[in-house]
C-alpha positions in Angstrom: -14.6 37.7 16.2 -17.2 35.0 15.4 -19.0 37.4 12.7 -15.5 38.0 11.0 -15.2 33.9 10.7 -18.8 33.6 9.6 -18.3 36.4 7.2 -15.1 34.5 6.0 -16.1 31.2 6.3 -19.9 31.6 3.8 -16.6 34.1 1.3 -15.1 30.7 1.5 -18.3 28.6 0.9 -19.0 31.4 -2.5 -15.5 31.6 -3.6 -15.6 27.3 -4.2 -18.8 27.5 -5.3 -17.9 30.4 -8.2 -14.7 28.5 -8.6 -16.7 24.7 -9.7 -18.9 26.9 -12.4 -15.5 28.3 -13.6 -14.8 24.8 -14.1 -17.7 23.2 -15.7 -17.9 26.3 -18.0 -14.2 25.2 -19.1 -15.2 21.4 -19.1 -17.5 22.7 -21.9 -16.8 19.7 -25.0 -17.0 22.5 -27.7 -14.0 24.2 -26.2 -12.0 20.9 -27.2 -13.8 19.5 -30.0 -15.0 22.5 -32.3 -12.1 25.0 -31.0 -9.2 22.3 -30.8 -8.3 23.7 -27.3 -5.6 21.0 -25.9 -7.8 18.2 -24.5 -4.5 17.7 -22.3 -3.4 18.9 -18.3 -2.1 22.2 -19.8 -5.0 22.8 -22.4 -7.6 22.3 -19.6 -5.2 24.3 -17.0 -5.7 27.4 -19.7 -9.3 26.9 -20.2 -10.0 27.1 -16.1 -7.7 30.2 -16.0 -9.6 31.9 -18.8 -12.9 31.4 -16.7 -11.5 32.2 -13.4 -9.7 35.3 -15.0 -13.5 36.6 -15.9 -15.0 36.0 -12.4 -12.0 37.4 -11.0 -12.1 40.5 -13.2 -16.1 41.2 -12.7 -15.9 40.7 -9.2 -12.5 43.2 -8.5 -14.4 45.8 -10.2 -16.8 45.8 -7.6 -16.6 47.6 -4.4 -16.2 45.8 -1.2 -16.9 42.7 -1.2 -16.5 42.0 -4.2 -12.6 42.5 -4.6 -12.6 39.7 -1.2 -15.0 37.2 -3.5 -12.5 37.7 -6.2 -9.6 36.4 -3.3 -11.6 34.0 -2.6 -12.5 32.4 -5.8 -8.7 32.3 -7.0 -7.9 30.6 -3.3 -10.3 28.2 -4.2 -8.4 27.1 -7.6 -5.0 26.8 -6.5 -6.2 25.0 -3.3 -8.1 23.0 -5.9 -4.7 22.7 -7.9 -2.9 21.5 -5.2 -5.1 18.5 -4.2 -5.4 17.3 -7.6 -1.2 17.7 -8.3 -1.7 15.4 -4.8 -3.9 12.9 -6.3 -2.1 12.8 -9.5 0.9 11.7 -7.7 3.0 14.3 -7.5 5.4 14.1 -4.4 5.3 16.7 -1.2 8.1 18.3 -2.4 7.1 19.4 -5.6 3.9 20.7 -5.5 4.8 23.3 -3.6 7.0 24.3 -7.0 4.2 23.1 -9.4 1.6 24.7 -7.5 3.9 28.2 -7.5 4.7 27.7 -11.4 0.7 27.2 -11.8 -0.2 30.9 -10.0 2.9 32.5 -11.7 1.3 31.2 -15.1 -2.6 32.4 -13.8 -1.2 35.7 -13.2 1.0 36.1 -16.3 -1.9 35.4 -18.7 -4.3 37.2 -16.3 -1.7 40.5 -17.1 -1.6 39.3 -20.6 -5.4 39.1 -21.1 -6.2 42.9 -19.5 -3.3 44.4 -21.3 -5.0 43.6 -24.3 -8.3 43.3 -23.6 -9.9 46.1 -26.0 -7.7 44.9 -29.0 -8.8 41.6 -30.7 -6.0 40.9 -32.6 -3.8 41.1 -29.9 -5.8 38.9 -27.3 -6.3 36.6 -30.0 -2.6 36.1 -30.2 -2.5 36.0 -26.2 -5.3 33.4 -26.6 -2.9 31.3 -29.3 -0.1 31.8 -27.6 -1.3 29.9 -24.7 -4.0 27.6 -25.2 -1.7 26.6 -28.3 1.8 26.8 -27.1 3.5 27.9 -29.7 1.6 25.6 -31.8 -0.5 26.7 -34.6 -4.3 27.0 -33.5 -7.5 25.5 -35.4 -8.0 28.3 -38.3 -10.3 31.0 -36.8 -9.9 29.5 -33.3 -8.5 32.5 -31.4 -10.7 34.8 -32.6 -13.9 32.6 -31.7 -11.8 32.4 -28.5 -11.8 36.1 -28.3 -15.7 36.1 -29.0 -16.3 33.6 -26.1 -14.5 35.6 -23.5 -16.1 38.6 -24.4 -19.6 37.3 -24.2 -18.7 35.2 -21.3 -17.9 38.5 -19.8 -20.8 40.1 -21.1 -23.0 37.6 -19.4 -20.7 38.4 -16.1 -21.4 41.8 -15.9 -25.0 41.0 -16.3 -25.4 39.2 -13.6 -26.4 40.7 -9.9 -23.2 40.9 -6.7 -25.7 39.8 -4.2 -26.1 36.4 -6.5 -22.6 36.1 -6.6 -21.9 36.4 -3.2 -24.4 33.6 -2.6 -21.8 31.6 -5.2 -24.2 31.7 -8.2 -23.0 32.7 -11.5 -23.8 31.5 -15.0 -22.1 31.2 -17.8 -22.7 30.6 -21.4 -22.5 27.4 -23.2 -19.3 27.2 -25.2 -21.0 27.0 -28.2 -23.1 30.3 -28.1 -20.4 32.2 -26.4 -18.3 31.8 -29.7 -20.6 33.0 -32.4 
């Protein structure tokens, strides 16, 4: 029983550690400054989702553990969701419903981002449709969004299991991920 929990417990350890570059990869300044992605709670919400959608994706093609890594990372955002909804405020009784509304969205755009994945045109409209909301996006925007996702993943499937299940993974900056 004690190896299960240690096995678990360094999963755990990986999946938060995955999860943070997730974030700093979608803290990235181009994303908002050169690629007008919303610099507000929703914009950034989609821009963590896009990078914890690629982790999760590389590591559930894996074999075992990698599919477990991939459980773990997206446990680690919406635990991380529901302690900043906390610290932002919110009240007990809602973040259970915000928190819910926030995985419901994560797996919608997850579905809407591998339906498409091989057609350009169409994840750049997934892409617009909701970093943008509806709005119209910076011209060429999507499409350098569609370039950053599919070098970010590039640079995902180039990098070992064995590094990943230590929680190390790199991504590109921003910036060269789009060209």
């Amino acid at each position: 029983m004690a190896g299960f929990l240690r096995k678990r417990d360094k999963q755990e350890r990986a999946g938060f550690r995955l999860y943070g570059s997730a974030v700093a990869a979608a803290r990235d300044p181009f994303l908002y400054a050169a690629l007008g992605v919303p610099d507000t709670l929703d914009g950034r919400f989609d821009a963590i989702a896009l990078h914890v959608y690629l982790v999760v994706r590389r590591l559930s093609a894996e074999p075992d553990p990698g599919p477990a890594l991939a459980q773990a990372v997206f446990d680690a955002m919406f635990l991380d969701m529901d302690i900043n909804l906390r610290e932002m405020g919110v009240g007990d009784l809602s973040v259970g419903k915000r928190n819910r509304a926030m995985w419901e969205a994560f797996h919608g755009r997850s579905a809407a981002y591998a339906a498409v994945w091989q057609d350009p045109p169409a994840l750049a409209a997934a892409f617009a449709r909701n970093f943008w909301r509806g709005e119209q996006p910076p011209a060429g925007a999507a499409e350098a969004m569609v370039r950053l996702a599919s070098a970010q993943a590039a640079c995902l499937a180039g990098q070992r299991l064995e590094a990943m299940l230590q929680g190390e993974v790199l991504f590109l900056a921003a910036e060269e991920a789009a060209r």
